[in-house]
C-alpha positions as CSV (number, residue, x, y, z in Angstrom):
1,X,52.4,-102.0,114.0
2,X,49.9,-101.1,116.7
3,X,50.6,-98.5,118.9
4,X,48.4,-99.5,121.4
5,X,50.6,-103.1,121.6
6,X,53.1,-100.9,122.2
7,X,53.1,-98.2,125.3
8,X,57.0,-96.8,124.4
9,X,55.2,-95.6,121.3
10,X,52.5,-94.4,122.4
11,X,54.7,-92.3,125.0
12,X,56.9,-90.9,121.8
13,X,53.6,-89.9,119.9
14,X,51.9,-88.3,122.4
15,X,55.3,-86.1,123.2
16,X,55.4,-85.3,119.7
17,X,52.1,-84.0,119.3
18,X,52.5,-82.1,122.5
19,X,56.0,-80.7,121.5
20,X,54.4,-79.3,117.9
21,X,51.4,-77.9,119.5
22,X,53.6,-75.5,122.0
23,X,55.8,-74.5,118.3
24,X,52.0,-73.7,116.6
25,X,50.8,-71.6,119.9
26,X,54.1,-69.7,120.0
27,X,54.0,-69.0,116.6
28,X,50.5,-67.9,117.6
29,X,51.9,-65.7,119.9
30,X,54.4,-64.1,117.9
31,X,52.5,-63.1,114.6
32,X,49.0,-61.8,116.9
33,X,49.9,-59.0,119.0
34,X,48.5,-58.6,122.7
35,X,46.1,-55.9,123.2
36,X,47.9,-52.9,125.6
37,X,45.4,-50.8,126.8
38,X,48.6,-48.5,127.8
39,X,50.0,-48.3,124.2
40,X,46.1,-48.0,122.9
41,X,46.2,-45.2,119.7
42,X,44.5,-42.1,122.1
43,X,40.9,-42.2,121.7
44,X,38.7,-39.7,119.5
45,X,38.4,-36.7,123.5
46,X,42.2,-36.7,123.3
47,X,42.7,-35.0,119.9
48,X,43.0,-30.8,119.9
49,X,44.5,-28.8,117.0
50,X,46.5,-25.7,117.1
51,X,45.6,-22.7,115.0
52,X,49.6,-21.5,114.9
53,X,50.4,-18.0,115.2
54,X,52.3,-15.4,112.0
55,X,55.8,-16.5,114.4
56,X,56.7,-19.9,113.3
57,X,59.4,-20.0,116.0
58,X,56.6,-19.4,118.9
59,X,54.6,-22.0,117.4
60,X,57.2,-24.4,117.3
61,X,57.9,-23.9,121.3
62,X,54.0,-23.4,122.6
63,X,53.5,-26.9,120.5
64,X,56.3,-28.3,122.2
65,X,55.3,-26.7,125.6
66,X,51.5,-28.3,125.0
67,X,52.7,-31.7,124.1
68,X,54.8,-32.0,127.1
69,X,51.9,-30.4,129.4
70,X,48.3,-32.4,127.8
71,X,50.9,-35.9,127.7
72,X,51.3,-38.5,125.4
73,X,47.8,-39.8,125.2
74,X,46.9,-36.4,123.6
75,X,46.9,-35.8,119.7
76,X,48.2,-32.4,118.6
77,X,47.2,-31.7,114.7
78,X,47.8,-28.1,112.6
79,X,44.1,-26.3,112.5
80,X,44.2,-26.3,108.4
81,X,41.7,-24.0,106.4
82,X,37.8,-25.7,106.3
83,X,38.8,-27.9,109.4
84,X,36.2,-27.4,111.1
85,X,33.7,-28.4,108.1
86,X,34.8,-32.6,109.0
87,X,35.2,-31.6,113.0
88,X,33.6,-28.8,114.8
89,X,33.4,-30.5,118.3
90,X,37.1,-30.9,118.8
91,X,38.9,-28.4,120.7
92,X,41.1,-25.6,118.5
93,X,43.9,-24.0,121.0
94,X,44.4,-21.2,119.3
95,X,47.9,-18.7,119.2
96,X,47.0,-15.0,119.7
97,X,43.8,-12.8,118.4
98,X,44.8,-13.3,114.8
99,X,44.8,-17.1,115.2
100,X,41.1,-17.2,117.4
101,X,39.9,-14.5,114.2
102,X,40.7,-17.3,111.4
103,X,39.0,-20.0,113.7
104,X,35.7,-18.0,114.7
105,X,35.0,-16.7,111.7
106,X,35.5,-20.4,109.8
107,X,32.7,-21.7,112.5
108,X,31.2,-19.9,115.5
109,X,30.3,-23.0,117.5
110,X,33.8,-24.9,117.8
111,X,35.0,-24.6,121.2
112,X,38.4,-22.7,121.3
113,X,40.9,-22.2,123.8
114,X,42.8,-18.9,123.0
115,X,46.2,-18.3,124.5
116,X,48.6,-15.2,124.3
117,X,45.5,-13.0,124.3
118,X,44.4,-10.2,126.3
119,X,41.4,-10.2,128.5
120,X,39.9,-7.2,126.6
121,X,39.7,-9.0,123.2
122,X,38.1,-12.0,124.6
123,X,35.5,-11.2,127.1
124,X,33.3,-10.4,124.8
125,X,33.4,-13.6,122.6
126,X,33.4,-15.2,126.0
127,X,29.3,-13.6,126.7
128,X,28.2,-15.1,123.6
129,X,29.6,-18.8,123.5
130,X,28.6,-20.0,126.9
131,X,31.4,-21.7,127.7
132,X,32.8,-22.8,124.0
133,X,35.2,-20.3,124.5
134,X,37.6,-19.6,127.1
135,X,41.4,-18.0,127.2
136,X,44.1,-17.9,129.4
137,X,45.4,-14.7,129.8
138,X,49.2,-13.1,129.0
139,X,49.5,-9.5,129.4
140,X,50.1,-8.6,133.1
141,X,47.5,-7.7,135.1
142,X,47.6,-4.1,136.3
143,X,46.9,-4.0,139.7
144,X,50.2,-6.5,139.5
145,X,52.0,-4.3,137.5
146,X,50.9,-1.6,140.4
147,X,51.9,-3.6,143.4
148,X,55.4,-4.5,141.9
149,X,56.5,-0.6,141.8
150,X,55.0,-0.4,145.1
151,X,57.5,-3.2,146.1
152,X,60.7,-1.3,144.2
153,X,59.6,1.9,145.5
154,X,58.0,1.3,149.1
155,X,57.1,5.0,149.6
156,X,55.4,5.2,146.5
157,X,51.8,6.4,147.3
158,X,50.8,7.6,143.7
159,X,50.4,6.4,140.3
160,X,49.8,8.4,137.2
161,X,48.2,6.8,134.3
162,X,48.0,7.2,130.4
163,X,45.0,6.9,128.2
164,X,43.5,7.6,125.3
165,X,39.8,8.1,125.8
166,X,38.3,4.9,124.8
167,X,40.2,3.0,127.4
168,X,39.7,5.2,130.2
169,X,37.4,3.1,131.5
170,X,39.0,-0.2,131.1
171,X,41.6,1.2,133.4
172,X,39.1,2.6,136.3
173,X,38.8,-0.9,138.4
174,X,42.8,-0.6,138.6
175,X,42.6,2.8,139.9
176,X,39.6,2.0,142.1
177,X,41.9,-1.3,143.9
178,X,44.5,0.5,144.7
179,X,43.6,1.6,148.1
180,X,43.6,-1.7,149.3
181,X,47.3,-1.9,148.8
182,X,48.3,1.7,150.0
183,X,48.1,3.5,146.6
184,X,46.1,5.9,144.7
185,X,46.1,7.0,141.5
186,X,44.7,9.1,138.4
187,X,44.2,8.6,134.6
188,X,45.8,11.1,132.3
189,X,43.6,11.5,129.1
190,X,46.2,11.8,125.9
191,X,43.4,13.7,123.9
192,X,45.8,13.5,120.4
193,X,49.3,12.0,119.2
194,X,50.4,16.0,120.3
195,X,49.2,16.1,123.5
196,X,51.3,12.8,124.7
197,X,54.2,14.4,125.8
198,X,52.1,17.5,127.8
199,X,50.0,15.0,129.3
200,X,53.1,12.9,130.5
201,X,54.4,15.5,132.3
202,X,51.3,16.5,134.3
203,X,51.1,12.9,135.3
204,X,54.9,12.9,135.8
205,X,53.9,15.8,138.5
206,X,51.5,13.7,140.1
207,X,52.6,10.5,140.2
208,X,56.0,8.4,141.9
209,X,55.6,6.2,139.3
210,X,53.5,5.7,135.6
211,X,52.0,2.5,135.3
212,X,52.0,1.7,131.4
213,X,49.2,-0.2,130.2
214,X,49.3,-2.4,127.3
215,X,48.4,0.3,124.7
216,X,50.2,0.5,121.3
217,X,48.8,3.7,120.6
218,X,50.9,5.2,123.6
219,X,53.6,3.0,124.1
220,X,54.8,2.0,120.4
221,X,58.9,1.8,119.4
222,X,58.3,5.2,117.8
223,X,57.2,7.2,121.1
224,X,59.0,5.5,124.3
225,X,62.6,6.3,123.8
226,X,60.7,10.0,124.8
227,X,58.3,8.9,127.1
228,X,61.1,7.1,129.4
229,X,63.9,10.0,128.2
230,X,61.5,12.6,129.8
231,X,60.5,10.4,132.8
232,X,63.5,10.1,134.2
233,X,64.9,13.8,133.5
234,X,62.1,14.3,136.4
235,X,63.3,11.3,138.5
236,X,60.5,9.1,138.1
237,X,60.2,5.6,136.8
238,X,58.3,3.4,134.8
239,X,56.5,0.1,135.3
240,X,55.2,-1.7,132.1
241,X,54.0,-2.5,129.8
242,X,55.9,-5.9,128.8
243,X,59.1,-7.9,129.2
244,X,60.0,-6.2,125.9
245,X,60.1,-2.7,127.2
246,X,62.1,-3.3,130.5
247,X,65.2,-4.0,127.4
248,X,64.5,-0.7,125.9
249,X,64.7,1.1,129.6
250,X,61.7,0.7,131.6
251,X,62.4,-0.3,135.4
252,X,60.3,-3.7,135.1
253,X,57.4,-5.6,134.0
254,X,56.3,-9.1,135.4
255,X,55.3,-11.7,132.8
256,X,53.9,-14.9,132.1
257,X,56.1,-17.7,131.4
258,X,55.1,-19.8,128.6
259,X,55.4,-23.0,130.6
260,X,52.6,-21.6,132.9
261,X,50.5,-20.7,130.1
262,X,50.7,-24.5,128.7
263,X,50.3,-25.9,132.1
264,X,47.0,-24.0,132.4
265,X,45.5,-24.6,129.1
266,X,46.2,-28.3,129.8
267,X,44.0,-27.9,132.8
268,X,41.3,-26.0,130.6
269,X,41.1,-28.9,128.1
270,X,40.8,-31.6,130.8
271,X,37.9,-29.5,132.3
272,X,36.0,-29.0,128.5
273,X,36.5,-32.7,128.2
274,X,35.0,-33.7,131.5
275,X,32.4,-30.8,131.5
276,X,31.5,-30.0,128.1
277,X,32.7,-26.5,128.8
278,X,36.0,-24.3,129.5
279,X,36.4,-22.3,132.8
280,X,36.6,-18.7,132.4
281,X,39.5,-16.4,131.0
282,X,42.4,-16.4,134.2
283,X,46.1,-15.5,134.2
284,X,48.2,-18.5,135.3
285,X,48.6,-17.7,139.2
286,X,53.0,-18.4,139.0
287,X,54.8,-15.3,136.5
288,X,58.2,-13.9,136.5
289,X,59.7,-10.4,136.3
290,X,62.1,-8.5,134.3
291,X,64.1,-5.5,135.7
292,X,66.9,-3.2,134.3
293,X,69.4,-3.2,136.7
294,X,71.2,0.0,134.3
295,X,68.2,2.0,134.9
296,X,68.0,1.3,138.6
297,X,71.5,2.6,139.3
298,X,71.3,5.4,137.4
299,X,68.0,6.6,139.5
300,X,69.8,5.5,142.9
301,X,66.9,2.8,143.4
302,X,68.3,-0.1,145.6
303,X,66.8,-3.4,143.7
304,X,64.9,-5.9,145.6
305,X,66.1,-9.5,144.7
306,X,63.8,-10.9,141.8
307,X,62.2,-13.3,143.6
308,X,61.8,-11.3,146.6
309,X,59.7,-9.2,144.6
310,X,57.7,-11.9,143.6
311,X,57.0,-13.5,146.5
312,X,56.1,-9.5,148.3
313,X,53.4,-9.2,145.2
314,X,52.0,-12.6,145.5
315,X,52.0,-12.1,149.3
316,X,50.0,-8.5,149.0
317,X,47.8,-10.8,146.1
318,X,47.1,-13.1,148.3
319,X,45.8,-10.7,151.4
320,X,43.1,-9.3,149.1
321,X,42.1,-12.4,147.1
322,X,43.1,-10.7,144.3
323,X,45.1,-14.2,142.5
324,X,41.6,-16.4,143.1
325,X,40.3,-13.0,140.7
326,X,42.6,-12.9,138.0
């Protein structure tokens, strides 16, 4: 029969063919996925491996902390050994001195992003790579150590110092800020392991309070049970080094979170991606601060809320410029 003798025909074909070709193009659909630009795989400048520290459990939270501060469209992947032979223009974030050591030495011109290192170690790698290498900061700055016994102990005008003789003059730009924040204060030279205890109570004469520096040599677990016993047989407290030494009886120490830390190396790595270099070493501007509440009741010394003392030492910071520096 002839369809075109026949229009009801015609009109049941032509539905037909319409009807199958929506099944083919949803079967189309179905089996050929739409290009998401928002679930794209991250592209090649949103990779950065970690070089993990010797303390699995810190690497497990700082990788944690870094996903959740760089964001989804960043890659993490574990720095392995001869990593940098396939990749050397990817950044490495790299956990403590021992972690940045492994990295350098493997290649010398991969950028790297050290964290939990002090200021000390990486100022000088920092001169030579030209902006390859950059690090954000953890141990607490002194002159923020300083103003936070100011703070506990408002009449406090002096503070004593320890030091072996090659870091004497690491510690002089503390010594020379002072002033502006209604302090002085003098370094005590610990000549030899003997003369620690001699030299502690000269500076225990001098001082209202010793600001302890971040130096194993002086403060280790096998001297400061003396060094704090003998401090406060003369009254006197102690500000420092670390979080870990305000447990074993020091008065307080501020500290870096590690969520401030992440937050700021997220920064760095958007800046290295969008300049082709990292800004310098800094300490994250926000930190927090231990005290042992035992220690101040047995001295008689009225505690300040904890975040009253914050906010006084990021006040006094603040007045001299001094965050914008650190």
């Amino acid at each position: 029969m002839n369809t075109t003798e026949n229009p009801n025909i015609a009109a049941k074909t032509g539905s037909l063919v319409a009807s199958w070709r929506l099944v083919i193009l949803a079967l189309f659909l179905i089996v050929t996925p739409i290009s998401n630009p928002v679930a794209a795989q991250p592209t090649e400048g949103s990779l950065v491996y970690l070089a993990g520290s010797e303390n699995s459990a810190l690497n497990r939270r700082m990788l944690s902390l870094l996903q959740e501060a760089l964001g989804s469209r960043t890659i993490i992947r574990t720095f392995s050994p001869g990593q940098t032979s396939q990749d050397s223009t990817t950044p490495v974030i790299a956990l403590g001195p021992s972690a940045f050591t492994r990295v350098r030495q493997e290649n010398r011109n991969v950028p790297i992003l050290a964290l939990l290192v002090e200021q000390s170690f990486i100022d000088g790698y920092v001169e030579q790579a030209g902006g390859s290498v950059s690090g954000i900061l953890y141990n607490p700055p002194l002159i923020r150590q300083a103003i936070t016994g100011k703070v506990i102990l408002p009449q406090a005008t002096r503070v004593a110092m320890l030091a072996h003789p090659d870091k004497v003059e690491s510690y002089e730009p503390t010594i020379e800020r002072l002033p502006e924040y209604g302090m002085e204060g003098k370094i005590f030279v610990v000549a030899s392991d003997g003369e620690l205890i001699p030299t502690l109570i000269r500076a225990l004469n001098y001082g209202d309070f010793i600001l302890a520096a971040p130096d194993s040599s002086i403060y280790n677990p096998r001297t400061i049970k003396h060094i704090l016993l003998t401090a406060y047989r003369r009254n006197r407290i102690v500000i420092g080094p670390s979080q870990a030494y305000v447990k074993a009886g020091s008065l307080a120490s501020t500290y870096t979170p590690l969520t401030e830390i992440a937050e700021l190396a997220a920064e760095y790595i958007q800046d290295y991606r969008v300049k082709g270099r990292f800004p310098p070493p800094a300490y994250p501007e926000a930190f927090g601060i231990e005290v042992n509440k035992q220690v101040a009741r047995s001295l008689n010394i009225p505690l300040p809320d904890r975040k009253d003392i914050i906010t006084s030492v990021q006040e006094q910071l603040r007045e001299t410029g001094e965050v914008a520096d650190e």
